[in-house]
C-alpha positions in Angstrom: 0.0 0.0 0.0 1.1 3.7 -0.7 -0.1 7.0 0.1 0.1 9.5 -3.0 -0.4 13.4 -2.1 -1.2 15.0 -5.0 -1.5 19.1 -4.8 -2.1 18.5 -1.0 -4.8 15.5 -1.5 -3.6 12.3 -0.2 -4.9 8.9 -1.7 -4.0 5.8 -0.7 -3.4 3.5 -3.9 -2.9 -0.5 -3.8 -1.9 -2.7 -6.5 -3.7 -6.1 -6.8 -2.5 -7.9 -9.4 -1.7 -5.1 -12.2 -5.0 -3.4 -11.2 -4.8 -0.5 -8.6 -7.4 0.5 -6.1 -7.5 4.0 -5.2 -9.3 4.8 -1.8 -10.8 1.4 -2.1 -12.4 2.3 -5.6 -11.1 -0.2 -8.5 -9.7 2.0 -11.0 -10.0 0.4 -14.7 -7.4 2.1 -17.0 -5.4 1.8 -19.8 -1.9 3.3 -20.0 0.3 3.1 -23.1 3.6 3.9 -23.4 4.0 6.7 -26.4 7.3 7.5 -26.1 10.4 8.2 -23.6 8.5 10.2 -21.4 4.9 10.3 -22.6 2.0 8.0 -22.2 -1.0 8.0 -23.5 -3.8 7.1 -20.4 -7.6 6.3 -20.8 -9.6 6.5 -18.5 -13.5 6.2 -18.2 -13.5 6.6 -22.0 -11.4 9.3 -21.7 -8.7 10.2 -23.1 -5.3 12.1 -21.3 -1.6 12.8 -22.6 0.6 11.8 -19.8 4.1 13.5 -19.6 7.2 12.3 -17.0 8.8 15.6 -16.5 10.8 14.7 -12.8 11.3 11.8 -10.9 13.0 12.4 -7.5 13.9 9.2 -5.8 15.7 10.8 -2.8 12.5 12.8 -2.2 10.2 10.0 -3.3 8.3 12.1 -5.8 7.3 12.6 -9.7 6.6 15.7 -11.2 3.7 14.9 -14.4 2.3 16.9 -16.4 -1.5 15.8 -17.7 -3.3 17.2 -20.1 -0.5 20.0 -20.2 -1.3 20.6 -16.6 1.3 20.2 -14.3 1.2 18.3 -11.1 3.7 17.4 -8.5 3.3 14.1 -6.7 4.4 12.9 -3.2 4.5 8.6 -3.1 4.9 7.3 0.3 4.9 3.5 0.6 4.4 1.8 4.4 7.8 1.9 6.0 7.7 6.1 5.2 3.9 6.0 6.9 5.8 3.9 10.0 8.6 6.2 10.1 6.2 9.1 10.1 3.8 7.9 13.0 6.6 7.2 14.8 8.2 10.7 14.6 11.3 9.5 13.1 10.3 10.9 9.3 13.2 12.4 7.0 11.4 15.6 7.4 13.0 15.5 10.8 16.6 16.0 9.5 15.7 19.2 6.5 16.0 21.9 8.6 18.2 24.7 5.8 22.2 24.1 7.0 21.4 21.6 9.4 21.2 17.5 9.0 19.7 15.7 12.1 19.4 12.4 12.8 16.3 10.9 12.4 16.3 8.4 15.0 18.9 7.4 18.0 21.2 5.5 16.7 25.6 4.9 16.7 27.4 6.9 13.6 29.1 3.7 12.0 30.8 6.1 9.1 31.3 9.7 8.2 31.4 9.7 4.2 32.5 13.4 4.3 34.5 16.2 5.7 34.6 19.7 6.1 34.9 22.1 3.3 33.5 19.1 0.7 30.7 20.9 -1.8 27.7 18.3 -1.5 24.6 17.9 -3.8 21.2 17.7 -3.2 21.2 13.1 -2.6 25.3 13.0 -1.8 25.5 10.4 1.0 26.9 11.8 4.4 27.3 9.4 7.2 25.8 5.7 8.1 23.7 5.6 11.1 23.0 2.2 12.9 19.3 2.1 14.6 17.3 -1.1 15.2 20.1 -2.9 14.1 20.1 -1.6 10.8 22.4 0.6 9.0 21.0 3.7 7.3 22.6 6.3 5.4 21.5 9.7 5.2 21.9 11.3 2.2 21.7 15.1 2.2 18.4 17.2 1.0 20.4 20.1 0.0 23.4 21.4 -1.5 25.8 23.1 0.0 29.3 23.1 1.8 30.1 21.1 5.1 31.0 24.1 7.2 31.5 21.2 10.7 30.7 18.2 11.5 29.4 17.8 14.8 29.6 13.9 15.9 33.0 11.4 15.2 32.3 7.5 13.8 31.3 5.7 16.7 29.3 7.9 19.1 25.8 7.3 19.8 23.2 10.4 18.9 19.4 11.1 20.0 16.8 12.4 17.4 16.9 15.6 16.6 20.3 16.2 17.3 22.4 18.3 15.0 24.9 15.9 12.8 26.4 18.1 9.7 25.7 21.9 9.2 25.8 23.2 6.3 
């Protein structure tokens, strides 16, 4: 199951079997690819041009544009909704110039160092929580200006990792 926000609307979409339910409703489409980026979508006899303009997978989203209408949408699958209800989202760690951690956890590695230029997905360090490694990849670009925590120290959500 996934949640989809689309222009602030969230949906909750399931696949059975190459057929997706939307909000419980059976959706019966047909989508052909046109092209690299185009489809061409029906829909209760109706027709729609379907463009891929963005896909984000670091920020889990796709930018379309239908019927020359643009739209940019949010996909959230179960382990994001977990993460969410338990406070522990990736929102938690987008403050501008600042990466948090998103959980407690132990810094296993520091991929970067001061004064490296980073990009909007670069990965920073590896954080161990729940017995599983995670590495946080940063939202923005930018230039370390300090890092605030050395491999092998424990951290508490929230607290400040990397600034920017």
């Amino acid at each position: 199951m996934y949640t989809v926000t689309i222009n602030k609307e969230n949906y909750r979409v399931e696949n059975e079997e190459g057929k997706y339910r939307v909000n419980d409703e059976l959706q019966d489409w047909d989508l052909e690819k046109t092209g690299e980026r185009t489809y061409h979508l029906i829909r209760n006899k109706a027709s729609y041009a379907l463009e891929l303009l963005e896909l984000d997978p670091v920020g889990k989203s796709v930018t379309l544009k239908l019927n020359n209408k643009v739209s940019k949408i949010m996909i959230r699958d179960r382990f994001d909704l977990l993460l969410e209800k338990l406070g522990m989202d990736a929102a938690a760690g987008k403050d501008a110039g600042d990466i948090k951690a998103p959980m407690p956890g132990l810094i296993l590695e520091i991929k970067v160092k001061v004064g490296d230029a980073i990009k909007k997905g670069d990965p920073l360090l590896v954080l161990e929580a729940m017995k599983m490694e995670n590495l946080i990849k940063s939202g923005t670009e930018g230039e370390v200006k300090k890092i605030l925590v050395e491999t092998g120290s424990s951290v508490e959500k929230n607290q400040v990792l990397i600034q920017f």
